[in-house]
C-alpha positions as CSV (number, residue, x, y, z in Angstrom):
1,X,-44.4,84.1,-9.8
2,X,-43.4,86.4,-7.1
3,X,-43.4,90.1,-7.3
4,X,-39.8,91.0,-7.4
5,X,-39.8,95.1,-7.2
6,X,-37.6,95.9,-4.5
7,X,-39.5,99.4,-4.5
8,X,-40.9,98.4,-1.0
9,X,-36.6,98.3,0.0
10,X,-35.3,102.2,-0.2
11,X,-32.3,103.5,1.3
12,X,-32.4,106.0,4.0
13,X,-32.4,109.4,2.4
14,X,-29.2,110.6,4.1
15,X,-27.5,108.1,2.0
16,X,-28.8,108.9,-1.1
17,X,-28.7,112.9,-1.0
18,X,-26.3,114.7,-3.5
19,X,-23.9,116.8,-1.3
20,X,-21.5,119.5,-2.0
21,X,-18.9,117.2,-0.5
22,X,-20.0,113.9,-2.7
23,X,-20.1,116.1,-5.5
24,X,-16.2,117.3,-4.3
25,X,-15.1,113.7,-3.6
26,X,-16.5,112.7,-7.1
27,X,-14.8,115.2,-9.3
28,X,-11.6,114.6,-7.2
29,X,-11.8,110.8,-8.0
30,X,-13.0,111.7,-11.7
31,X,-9.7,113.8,-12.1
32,X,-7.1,111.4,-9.9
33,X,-7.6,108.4,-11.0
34,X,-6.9,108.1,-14.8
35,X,-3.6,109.8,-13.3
36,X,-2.8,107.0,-11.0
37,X,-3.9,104.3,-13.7
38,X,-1.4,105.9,-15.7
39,X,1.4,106.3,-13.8
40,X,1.3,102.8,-12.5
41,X,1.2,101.2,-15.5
42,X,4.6,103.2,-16.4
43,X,5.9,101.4,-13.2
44,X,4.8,98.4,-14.2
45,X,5.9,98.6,-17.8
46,X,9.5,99.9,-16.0
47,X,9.5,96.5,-14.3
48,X,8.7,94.3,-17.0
49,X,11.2,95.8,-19.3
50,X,13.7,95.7,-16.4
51,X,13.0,91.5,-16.5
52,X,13.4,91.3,-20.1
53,X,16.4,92.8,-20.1
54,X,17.7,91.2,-17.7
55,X,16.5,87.6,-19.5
56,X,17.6,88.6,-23.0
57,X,21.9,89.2,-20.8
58,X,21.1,85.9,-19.5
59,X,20.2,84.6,-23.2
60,X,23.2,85.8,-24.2
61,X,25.6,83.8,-22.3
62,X,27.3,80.9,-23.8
63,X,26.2,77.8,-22.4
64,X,29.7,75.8,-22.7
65,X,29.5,72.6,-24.8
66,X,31.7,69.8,-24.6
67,X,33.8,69.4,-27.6
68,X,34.8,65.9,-27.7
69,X,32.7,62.7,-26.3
70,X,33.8,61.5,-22.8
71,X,36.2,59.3,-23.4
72,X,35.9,54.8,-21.9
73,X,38.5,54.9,-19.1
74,X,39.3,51.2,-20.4
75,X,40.8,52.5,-23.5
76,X,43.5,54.0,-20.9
77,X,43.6,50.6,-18.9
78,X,46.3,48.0,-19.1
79,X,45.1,45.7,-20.6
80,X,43.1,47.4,-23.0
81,X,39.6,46.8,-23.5
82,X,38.2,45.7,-27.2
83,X,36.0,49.3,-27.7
84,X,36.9,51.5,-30.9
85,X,38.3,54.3,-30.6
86,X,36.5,57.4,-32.8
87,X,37.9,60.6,-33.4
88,X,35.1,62.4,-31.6
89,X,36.4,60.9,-28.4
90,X,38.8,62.8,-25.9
91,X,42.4,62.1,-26.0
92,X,43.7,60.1,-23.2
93,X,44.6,61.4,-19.8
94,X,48.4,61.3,-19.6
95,X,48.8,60.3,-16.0
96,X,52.6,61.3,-15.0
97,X,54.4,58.3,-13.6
98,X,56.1,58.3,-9.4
């Protein structure tokens, strides 16, 4: 099986060299980002609630149902057809004669 220590691969050393200024940009990122993380998830929490809200005023509307079953229009016809009528059913359009 082949050797696989990358020992023989190294980076150049001005790359790997501890700096005041990686040292500076470390603490800054150590310190600034939990701070970020938090605030953005506020804003994201802000949104979400924001949606849900807005869903549960939508839930909240009435969706209107119809309170009687369409009613034939051969019930209304001359001659009238042979269907029952049921007292579900919508009373008849009264149609105003000329």
């Amino acid at each position: 099986m082949a050797n696989r220590n990358h020992s023989n691969r190294k980076l150049p050393k001005s790359l790997t060299t501890v700096t005041t200024l990686s040292k500076t940009i470390a603490m800054i990122l150590f310190i600034t980002l939990p701070f970020l993380g938090f605030y953005l998830g506020f804003q994201y929490s802000y949104v979400l609630n924001q949606a849900n809200q807005i869903q549960e005023i939508n839930m909240q509307k009435p969706v209107p149902t119809p309170t009687c079953r369409p009613r034939p229009a051969c019930l209304d016809a001359k001659p009238r057809c042979m269907i029952a009528e049921t007292s579900d059913m919508c009373p008849p359009k009264i149609i105003p004669s000329p």
